[in-house]
TORKOL-4160 file (C-alpha; in steps of 0.2 Angstrom, whole numbers, padded with zeros to 4 digits, m for minus):
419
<pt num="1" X="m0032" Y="0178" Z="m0203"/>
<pt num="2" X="m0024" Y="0163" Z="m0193"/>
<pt num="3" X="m0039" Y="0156" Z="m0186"/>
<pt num="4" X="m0045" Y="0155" Z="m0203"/>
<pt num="5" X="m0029" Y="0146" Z="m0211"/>
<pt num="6" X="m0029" Y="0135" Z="m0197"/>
<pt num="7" X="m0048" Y="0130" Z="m0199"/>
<pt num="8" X="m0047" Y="0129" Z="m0216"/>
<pt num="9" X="m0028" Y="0120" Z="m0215"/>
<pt num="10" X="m0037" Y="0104" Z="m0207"/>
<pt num="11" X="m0055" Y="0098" Z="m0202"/>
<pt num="12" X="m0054" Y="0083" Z="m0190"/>
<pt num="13" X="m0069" Y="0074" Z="m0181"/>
<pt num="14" X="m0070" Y="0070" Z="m0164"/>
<pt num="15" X="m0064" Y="0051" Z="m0167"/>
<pt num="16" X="m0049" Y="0060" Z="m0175"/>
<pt num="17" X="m0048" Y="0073" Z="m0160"/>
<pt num="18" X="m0047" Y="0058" Z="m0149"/>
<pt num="19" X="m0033" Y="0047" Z="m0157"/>
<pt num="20" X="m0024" Y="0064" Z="m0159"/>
<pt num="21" X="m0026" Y="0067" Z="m0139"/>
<pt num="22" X="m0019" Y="0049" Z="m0136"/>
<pt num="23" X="m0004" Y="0051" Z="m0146"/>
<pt num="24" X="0000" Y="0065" Z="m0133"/>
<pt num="25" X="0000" Y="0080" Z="m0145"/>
<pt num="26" X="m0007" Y="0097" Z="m0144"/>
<pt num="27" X="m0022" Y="0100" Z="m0155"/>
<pt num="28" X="m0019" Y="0119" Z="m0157"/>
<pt num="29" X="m0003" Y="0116" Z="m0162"/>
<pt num="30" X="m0004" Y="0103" Z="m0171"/>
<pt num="31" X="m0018" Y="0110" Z="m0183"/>
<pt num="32" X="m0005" Y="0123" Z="m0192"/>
<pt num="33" X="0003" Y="0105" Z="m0195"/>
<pt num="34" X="m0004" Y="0095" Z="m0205"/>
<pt num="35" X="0008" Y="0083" Z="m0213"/>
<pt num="36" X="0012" Y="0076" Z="m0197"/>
<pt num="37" X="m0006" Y="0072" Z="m0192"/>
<pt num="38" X="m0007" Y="0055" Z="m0198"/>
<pt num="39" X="0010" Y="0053" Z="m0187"/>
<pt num="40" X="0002" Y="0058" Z="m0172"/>
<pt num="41" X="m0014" Y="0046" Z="m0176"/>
<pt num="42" X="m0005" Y="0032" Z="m0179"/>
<pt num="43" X="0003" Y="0035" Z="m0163"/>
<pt num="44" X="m0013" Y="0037" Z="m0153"/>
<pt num="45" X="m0021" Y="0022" Z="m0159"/>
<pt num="46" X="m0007" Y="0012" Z="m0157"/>
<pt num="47" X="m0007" Y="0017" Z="m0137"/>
<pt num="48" X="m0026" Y="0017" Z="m0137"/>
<pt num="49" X="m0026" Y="m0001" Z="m0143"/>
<pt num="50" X="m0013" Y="m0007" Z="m0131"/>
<pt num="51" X="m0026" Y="0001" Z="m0116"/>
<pt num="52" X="m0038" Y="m0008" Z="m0122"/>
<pt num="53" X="m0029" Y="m0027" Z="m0123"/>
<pt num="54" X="m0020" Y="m0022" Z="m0105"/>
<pt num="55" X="m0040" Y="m0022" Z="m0100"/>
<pt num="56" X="m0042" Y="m0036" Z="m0109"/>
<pt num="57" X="m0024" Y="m0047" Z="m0099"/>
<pt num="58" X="m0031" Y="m0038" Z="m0084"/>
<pt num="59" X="m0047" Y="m0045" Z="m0084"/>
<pt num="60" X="m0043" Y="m0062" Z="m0086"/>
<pt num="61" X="m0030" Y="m0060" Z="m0074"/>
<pt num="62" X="m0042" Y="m0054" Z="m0062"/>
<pt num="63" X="m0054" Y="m0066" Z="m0066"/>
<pt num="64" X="m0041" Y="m0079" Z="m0062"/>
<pt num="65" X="m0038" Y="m0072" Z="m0046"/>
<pt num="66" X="m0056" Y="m0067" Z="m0040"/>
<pt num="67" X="m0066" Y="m0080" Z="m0048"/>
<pt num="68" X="m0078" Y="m0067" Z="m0053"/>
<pt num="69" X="m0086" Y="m0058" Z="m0069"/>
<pt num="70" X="m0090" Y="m0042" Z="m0060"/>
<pt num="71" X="m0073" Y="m0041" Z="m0052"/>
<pt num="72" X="m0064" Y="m0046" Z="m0068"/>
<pt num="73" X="m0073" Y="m0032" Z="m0076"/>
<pt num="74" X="m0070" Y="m0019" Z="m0065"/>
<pt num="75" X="m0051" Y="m0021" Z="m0061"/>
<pt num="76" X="m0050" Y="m0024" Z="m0078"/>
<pt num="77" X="m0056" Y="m0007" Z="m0084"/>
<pt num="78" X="m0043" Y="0001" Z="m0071"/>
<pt num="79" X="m0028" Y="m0009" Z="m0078"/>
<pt num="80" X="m0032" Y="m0006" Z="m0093"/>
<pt num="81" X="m0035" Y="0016" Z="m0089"/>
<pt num="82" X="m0019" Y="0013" Z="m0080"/>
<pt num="83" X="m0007" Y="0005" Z="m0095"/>
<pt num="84" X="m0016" Y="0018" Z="m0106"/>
<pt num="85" X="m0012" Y="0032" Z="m0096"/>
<pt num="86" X="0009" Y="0026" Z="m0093"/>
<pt num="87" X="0008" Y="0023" Z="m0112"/>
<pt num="88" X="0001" Y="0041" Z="m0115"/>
<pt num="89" X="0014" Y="0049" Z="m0103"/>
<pt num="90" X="0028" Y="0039" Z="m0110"/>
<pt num="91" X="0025" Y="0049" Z="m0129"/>
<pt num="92" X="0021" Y="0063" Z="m0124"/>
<pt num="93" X="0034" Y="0067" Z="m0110"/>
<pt num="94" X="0046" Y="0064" Z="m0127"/>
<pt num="95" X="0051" Y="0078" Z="m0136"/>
<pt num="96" X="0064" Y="0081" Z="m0151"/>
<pt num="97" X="0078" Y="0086" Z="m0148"/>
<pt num="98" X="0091" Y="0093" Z="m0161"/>
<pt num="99" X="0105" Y="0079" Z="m0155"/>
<pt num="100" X="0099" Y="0062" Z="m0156"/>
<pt num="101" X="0111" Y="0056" Z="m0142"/>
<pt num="102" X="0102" Y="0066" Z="m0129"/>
<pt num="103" X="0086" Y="0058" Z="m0139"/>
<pt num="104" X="0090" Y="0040" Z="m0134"/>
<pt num="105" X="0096" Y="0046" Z="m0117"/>
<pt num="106" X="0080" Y="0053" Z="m0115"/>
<pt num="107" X="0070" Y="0040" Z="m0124"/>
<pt num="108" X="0079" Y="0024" Z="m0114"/>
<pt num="109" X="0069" Y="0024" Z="m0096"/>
<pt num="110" X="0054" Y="0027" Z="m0107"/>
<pt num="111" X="0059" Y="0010" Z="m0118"/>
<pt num="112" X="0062" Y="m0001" Z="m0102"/>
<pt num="113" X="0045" Y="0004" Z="m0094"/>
<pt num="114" X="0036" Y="0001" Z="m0112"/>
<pt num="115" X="0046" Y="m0017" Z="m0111"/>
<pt num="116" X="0039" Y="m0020" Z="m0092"/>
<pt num="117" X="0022" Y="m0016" Z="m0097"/>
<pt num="118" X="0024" Y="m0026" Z="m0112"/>
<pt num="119" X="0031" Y="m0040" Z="m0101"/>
<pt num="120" X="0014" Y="m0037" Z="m0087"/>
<pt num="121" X="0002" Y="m0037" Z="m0103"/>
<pt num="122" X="0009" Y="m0051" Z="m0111"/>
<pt num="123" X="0009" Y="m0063" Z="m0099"/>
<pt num="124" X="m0009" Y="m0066" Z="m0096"/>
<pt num="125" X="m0013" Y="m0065" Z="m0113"/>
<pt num="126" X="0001" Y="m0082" Z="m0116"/>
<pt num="127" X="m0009" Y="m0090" Z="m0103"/>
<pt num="128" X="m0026" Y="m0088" Z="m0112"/>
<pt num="129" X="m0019" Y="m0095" Z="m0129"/>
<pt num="130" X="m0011" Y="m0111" Z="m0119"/>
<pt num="131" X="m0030" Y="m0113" Z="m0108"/>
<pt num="132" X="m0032" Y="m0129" Z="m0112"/>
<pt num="133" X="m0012" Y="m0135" Z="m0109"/>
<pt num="134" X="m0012" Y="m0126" Z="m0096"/>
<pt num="135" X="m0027" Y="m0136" Z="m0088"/>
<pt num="136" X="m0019" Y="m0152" Z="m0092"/>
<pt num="137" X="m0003" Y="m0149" Z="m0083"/>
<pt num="138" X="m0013" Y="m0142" Z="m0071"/>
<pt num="139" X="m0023" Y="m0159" Z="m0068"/>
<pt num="140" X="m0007" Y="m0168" Z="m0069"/>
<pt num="141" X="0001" Y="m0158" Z="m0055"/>
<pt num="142" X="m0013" Y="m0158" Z="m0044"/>
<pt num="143" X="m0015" Y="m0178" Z="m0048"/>
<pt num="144" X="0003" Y="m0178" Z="m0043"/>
<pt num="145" X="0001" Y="m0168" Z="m0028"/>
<pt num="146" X="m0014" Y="m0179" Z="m0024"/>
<pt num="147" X="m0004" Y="m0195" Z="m0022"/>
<pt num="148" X="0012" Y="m0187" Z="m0013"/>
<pt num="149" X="m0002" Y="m0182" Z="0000"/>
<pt num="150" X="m0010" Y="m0200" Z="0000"/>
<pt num="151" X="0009" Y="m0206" Z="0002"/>
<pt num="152" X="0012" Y="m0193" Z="0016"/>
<pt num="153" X="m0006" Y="m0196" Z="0024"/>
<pt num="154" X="m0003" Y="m0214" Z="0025"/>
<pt num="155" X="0016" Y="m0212" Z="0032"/>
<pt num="156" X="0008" Y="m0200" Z="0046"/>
<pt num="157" X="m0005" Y="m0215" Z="0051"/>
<pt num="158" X="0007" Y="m0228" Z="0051"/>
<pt num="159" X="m0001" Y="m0234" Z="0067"/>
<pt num="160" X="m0016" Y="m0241" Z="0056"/>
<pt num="161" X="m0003" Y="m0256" Z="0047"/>
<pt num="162" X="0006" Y="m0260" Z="0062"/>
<pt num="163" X="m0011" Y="m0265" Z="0070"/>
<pt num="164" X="m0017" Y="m0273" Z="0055"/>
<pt num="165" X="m0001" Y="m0283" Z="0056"/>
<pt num="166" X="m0002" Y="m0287" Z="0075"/>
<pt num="167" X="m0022" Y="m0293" Z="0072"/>
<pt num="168" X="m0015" Y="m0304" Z="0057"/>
<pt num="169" X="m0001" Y="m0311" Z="0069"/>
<pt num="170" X="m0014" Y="m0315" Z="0082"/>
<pt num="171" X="m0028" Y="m0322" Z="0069"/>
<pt num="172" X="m0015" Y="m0333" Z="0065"/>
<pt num="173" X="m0013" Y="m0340" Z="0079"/>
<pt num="174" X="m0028" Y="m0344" Z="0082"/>
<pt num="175" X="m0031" Y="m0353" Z="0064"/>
<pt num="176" X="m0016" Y="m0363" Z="0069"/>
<pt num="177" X="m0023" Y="m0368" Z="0086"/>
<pt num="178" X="m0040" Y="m0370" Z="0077"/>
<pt num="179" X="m0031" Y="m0381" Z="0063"/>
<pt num="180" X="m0021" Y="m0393" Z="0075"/>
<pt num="181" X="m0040" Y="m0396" Z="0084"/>
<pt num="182" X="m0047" Y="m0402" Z="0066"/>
<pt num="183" X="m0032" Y="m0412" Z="0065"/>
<pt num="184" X="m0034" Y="m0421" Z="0081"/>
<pt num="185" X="m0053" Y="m0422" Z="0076"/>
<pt num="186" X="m0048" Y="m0431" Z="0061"/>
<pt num="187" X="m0038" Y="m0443" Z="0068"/>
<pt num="188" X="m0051" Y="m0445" Z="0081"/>
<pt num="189" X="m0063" Y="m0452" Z="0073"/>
<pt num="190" X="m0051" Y="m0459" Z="0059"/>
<pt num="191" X="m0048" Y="m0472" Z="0075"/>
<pt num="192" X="m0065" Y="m0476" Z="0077"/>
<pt num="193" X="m0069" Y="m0480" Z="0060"/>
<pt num="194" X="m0056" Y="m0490" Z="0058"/>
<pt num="195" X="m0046" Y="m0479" Z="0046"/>
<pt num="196" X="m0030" Y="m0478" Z="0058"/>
<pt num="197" X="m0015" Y="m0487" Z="0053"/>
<pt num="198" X="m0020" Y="m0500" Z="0070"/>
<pt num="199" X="m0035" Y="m0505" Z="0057"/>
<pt num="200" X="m0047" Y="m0507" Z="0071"/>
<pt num="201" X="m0061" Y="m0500" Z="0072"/>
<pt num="202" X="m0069" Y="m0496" Z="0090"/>
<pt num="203" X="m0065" Y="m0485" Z="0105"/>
<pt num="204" X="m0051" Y="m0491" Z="0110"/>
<pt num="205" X="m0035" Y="m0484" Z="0119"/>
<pt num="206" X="m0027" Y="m0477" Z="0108"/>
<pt num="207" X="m0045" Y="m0467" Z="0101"/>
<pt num="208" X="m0046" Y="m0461" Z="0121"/>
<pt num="209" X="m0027" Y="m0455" Z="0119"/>
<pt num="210" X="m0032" Y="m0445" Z="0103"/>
<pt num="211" X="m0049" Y="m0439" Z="0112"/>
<pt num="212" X="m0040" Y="m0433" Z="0127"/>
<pt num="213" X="m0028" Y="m0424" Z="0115"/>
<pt num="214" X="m0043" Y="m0417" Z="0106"/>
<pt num="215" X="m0051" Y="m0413" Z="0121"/>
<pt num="216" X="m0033" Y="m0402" Z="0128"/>
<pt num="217" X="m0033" Y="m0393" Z="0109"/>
<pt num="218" X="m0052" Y="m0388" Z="0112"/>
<pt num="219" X="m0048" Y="m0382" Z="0127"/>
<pt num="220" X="m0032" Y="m0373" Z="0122"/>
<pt num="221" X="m0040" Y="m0364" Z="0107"/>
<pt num="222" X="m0054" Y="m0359" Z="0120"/>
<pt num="223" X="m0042" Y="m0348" Z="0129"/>
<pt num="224" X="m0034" Y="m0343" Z="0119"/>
<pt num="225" X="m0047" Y="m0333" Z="0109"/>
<pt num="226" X="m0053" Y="m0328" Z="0125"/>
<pt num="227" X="m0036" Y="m0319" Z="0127"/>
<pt num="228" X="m0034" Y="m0312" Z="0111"/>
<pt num="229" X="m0054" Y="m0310" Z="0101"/>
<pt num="230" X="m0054" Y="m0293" Z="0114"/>
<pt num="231" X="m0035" Y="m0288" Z="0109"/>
<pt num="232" X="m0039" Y="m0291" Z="0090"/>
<pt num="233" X="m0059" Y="m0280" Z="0093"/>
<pt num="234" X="m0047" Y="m0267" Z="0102"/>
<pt num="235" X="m0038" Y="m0266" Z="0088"/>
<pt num="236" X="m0051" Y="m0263" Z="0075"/>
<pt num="237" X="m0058" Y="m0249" Z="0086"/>
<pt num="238" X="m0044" Y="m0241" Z="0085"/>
<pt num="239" X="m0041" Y="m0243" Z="0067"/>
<pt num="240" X="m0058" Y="m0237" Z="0064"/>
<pt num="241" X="m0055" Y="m0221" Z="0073"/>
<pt num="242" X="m0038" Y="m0220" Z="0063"/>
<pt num="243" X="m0045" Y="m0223" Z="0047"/>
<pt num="244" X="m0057" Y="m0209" Z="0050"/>
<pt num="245" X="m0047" Y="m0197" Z="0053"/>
<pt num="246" X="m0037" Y="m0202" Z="0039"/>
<pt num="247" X="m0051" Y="m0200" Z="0028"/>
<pt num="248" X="m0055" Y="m0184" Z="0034"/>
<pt num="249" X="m0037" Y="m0176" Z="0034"/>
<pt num="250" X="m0036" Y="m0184" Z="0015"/>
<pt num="251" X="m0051" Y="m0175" Z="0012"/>
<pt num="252" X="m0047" Y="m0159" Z="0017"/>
<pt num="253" X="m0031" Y="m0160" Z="0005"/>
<pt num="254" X="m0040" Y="m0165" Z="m0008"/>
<pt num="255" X="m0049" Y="m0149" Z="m0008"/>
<pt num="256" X="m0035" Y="m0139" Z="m0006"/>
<pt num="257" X="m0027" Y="m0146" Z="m0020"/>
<pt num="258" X="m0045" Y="m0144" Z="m0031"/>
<pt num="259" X="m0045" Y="m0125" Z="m0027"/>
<pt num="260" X="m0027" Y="m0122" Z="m0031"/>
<pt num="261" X="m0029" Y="m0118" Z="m0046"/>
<pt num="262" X="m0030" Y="m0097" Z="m0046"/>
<pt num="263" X="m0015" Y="m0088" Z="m0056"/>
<pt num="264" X="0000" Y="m0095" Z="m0048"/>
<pt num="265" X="m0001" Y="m0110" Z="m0051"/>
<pt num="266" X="m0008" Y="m0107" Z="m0070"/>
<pt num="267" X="0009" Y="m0097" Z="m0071"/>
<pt num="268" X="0017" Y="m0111" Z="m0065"/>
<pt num="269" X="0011" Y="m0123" Z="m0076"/>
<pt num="270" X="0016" Y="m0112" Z="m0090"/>
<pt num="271" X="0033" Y="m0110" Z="m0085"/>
<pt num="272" X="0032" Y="m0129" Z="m0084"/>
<pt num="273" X="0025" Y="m0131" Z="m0103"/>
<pt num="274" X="0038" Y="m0119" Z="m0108"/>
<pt num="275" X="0053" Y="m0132" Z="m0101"/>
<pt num="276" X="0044" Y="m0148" Z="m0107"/>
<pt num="277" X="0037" Y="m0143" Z="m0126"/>
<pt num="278" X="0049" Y="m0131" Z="m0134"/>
<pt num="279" X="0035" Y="m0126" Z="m0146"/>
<pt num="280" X="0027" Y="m0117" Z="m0132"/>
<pt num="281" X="0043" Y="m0107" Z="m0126"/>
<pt num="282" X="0045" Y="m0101" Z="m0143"/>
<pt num="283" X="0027" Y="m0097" Z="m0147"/>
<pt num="284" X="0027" Y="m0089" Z="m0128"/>
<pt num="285" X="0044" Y="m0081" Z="m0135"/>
<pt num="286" X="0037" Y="m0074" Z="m0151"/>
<pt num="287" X="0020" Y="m0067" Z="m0143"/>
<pt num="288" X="0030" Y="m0058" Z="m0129"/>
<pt num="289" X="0043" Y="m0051" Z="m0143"/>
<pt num="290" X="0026" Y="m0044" Z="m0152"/>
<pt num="291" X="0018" Y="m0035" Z="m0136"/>
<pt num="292" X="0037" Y="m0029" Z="m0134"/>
<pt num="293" X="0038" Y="m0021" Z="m0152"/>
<pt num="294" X="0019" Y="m0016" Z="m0151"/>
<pt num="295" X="0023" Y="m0005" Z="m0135"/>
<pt num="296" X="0040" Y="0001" Z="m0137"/>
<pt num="297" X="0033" Y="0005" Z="m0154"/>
<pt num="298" X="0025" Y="0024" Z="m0150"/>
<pt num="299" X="0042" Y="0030" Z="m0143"/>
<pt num="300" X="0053" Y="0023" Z="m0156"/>
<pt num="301" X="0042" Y="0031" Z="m0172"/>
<pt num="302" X="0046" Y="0048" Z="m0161"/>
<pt num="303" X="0063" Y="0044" Z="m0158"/>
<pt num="304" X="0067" Y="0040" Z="m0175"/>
<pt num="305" X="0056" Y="0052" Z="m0185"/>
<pt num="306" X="0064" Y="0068" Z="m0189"/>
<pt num="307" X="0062" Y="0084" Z="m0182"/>
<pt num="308" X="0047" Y="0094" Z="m0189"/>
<pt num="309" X="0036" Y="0109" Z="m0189"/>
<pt num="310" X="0026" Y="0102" Z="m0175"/>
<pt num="311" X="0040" Y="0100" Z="m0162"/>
<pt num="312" X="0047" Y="0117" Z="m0170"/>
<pt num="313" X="0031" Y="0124" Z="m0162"/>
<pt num="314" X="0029" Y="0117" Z="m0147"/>
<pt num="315" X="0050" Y="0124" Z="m0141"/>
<pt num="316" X="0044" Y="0141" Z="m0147"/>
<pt num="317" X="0029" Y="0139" Z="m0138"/>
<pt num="318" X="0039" Y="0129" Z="m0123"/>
<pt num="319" X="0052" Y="0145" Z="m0124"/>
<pt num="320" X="0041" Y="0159" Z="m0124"/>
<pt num="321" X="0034" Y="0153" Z="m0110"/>
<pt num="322" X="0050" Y="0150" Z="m0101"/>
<pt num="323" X="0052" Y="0169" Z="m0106"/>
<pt num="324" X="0036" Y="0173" Z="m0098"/>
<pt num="325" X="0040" Y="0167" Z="m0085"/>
<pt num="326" X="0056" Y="0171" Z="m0080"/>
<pt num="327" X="0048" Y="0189" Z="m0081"/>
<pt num="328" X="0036" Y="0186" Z="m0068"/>
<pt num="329" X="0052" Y="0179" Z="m0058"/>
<pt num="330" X="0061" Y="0196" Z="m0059"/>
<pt num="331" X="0046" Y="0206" Z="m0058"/>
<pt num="332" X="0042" Y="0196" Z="m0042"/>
<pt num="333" X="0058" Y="0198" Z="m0038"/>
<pt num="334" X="0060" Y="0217" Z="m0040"/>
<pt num="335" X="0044" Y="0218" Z="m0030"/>
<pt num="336" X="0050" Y="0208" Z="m0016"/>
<pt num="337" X="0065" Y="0219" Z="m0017"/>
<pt num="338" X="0055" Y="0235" Z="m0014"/>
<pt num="339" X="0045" Y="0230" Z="m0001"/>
<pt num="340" X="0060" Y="0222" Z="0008"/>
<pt num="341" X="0068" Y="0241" Z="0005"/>
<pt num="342" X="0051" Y="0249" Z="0014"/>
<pt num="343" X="0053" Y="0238" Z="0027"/>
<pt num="344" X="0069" Y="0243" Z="0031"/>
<pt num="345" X="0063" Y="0262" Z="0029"/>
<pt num="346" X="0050" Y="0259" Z="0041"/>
<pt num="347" X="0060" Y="0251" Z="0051"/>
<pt num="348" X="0072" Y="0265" Z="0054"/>
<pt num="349" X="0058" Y="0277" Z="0054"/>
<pt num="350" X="0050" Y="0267" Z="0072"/>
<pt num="351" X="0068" Y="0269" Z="0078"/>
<pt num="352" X="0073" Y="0285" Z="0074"/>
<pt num="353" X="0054" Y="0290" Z="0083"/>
<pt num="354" X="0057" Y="0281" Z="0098"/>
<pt num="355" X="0075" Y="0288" Z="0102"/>
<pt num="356" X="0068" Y="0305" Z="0097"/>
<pt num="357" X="0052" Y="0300" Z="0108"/>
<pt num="358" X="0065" Y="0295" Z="0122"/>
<pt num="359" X="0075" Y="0309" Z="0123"/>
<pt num="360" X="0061" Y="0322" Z="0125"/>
<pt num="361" X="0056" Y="0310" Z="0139"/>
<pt num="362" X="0075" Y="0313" Z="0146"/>
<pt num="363" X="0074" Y="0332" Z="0142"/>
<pt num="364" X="0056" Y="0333" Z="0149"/>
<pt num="365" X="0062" Y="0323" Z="0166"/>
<pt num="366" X="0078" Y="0333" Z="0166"/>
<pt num="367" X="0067" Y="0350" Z="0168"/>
<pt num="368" X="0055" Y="0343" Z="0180"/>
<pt num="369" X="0069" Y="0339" Z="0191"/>
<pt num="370" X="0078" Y="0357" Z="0190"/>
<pt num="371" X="0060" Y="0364" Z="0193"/>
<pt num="372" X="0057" Y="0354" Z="0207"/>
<pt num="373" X="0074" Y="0357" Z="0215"/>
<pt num="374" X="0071" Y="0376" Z="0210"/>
<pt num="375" X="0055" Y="0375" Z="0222"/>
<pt num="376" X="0063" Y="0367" Z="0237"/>
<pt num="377" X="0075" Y="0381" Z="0237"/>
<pt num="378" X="0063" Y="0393" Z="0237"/>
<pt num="379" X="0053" Y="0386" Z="0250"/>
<pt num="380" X="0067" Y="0382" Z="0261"/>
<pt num="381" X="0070" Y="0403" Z="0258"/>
<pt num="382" X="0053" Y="0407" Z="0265"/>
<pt num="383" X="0054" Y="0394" Z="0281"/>
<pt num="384" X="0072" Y="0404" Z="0285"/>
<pt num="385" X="0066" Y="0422" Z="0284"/>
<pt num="386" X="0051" Y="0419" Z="0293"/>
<pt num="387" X="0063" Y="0414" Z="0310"/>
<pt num="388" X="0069" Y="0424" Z="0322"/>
<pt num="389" X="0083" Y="0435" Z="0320"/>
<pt num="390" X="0091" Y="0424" Z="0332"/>
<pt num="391" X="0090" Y="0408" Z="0323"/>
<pt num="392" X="0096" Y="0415" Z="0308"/>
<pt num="393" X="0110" Y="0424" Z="0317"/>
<pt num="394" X="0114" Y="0408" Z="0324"/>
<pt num="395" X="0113" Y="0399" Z="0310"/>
<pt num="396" X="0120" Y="0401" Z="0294"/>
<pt num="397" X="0119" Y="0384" Z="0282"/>
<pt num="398" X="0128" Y="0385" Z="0268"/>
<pt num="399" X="0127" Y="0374" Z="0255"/>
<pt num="400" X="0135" Y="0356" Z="0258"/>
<pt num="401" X="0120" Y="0358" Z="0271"/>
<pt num="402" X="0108" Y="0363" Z="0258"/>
<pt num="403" X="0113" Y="0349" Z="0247"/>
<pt num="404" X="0111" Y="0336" Z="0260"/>
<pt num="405" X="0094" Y="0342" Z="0265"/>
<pt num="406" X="0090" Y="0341" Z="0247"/>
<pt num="407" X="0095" Y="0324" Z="0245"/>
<pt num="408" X="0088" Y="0318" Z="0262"/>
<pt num="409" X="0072" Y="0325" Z="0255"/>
<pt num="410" X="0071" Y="0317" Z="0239"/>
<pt num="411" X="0076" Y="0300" Z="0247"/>
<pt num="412" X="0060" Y="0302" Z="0258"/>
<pt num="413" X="0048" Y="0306" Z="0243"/>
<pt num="414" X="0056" Y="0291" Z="0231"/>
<pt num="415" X="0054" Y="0279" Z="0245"/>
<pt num="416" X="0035" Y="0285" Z="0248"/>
<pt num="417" X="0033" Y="0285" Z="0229"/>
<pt num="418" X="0037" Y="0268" Z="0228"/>
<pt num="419" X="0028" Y="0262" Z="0244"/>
């Protein structure tokens, strides 16, 4: 009569079946209860939806980390399994209670796990909505980045600049020396045309005094790039090398700061947003708040809904199990409590045998003594009345002597048993 009512009482399918298993409830139970089924399936689709958009953060999350489709799937169906399983612990470890205080004590580790996961979910989810921010500051922190590393390339070759200053110091002096050489060249030859402030025109003294001056600058700006042409091609050698490994170093930053670009700093560069544009805290606020609401929300339609014939059969069921077995306990217990109670029976038994079984020894060594001593006496009888008169007359032992002998005797035959 029961199976029937239930099978008639409600009819679910297996889509039902499931949303009903996600919300934590017992299907058998939950049959004879029909008006709290579409409870229960809100519940269940509620925590089955939240698995799925965990998969969803986890995914992208992973994505971000691995840099790979395949990956990013597959992590991302175990985070999502994961949050879907916490999420369907979290409502159906709760059960009402008849005090709503010990409810909320109950329900409150429950709610601040829901608000982690919310909190874990959430977060990549904010940063998918802000992509496109979030690359701009991105490019704007690794553009910063780029230039502090230029600025700490160039201060770690400083080397290069002073010698580009020393070559400038010497190529000035030869442009100077060079300079005073055209000078004299002018004058020179101004003399000869005529052009001097003597106004001749001809070779004359004073156009031999401004060619030998001519003559001593030539000479002077010959050694000196003698001396310094090698010190400035020096110089440039050594700049060269610098500058390639400055280029090289610079490169290698560069690509570090290209590939820095996985979750952390994305996170980053949301936090960042979230300082600079308050738009964007109170969006990130307000979606946070909603994946909050949406995963506390199982727990709190169970913690405020009233108590009802479902819960009603599940402490029945819950106590008559408990009643079950705590008779298996004191049946195993009263089993244990006779066999302890043999054991000690048996116990005693094996030793009341074995003193038993130890004093017949005793008594059976006792006899065998009397009987041995029994048989010396009677031998030692034989050997006297078999002597001569004499000897007997003679000597009479009495029986301190007898004793001795005795003892003597048995001495003998325990120290050649034992030998």
């Amino acid at each position: 009569m029961n199976k029937s009512t239930n099978n008639t009482t409600w009819q679910g399918g297996a889509v039902a079946r499931f949303f009903l298993w996600c919300s934590g409830a017992r299907l058998y139970l939950l049959k004879r209860c029909p008006t709290e089924i579409n409870m229960f399936m809100g519940i269940g689709i509620v925590v089955f939806l939240t698995g799925i958009v965990a998969s969803i953060s986890g995914g992208y999350a992973f994505h971000l980390v691995f840099n790979s489709i395949p990956l990013a799937i597959v992590f991302g169906v175990f985070w999502g399994i994961l949050i879907f399983f916490l999420d369907w612990y979290l409502v159906a470890s709760l059960k009402k209670e008849r005090k709503w205080g010990k409810e909320f004590v109950m329900a409150l580790p429950r709610i601040i796990l829901a608000v982690f996961i919310a909190v874990v979910v959430a977060r990549p989810i904010e940063m998918k909505l802000f992509e496109k921010e979030i690359d701009l500051q991105v490019q704007k922190a690794q553009l910063e980045k780029r230039q502090e590393q230029m600025q700490n390339v160039s201060n770690q070759f400083g080397e290069i600049e002073q010698l580009r200053q020393e070559n400038d110091s010497l190529q000035q002096l030869i442009n100077k020396k060079a300079e005073r050489r055209n000078e004299l060249y002018d004058l020179m030859i101004a003399e000869a045309e005529g052009r001097s402030p003597v106004g001749v025109m001809g070779k004359g003294p004073v156009y031999k005094e401004k060619q030998r001056e001519y003559a001593f600058a030539v000479e002077e700006l010959k050694e000196l790039r003698t001396r310094i042409v090698p010190q400035i091609a020096s110089n440039n050698e050594r700049i060269a090398v610098l500058n390639q490994k400055k280029d090289e170093l610079a490169a290698t930053n560069q690509i570090v700061i290209s590939r820095a670009n996985g979750f952390l700093s994305r996170l980053r560069a949301l936090n960042e947003l979230q300082e600079e544009e308050k738009t964007v805290y109170w969006a990130s606020l307000f979606i946070l708040l909603l994946f909050v609401v949406i995963e506390i929300s199982p727990v709190f339609v169970k913690l405020i809904s009233s108590r009802g014939p479902y819960d009603e059969l599940l402490e029945a069921e819950q106590a008559a199990l408990s009643q079950k077995a705590g008779k298996q306990v004191l049946e195993f217990a009263h089993e244990r409590h006779l066999f302890r109670e043999e054991l000690e029976r048996k116990s005693e038994l094996m030793v009341n045998q074995n003193d038993r079984v130890q004093r017949d020894a005793y008594e059976a060594l006792t006899d065998a003594k009397q009987e041995i001593n029994r048989e010396r006496i009677k031998r030692w009888k034989d050997i006297q009345l078999k002597k001569n008169g004499d000897t007997v007359n003679k000597y009479f032992p009495d029986l301190v002597d007898i004793d001795k002998k005795r003892t003597k005797e048995g001495d003998e035959e325990n120290s050649t048993h034992s030998s």
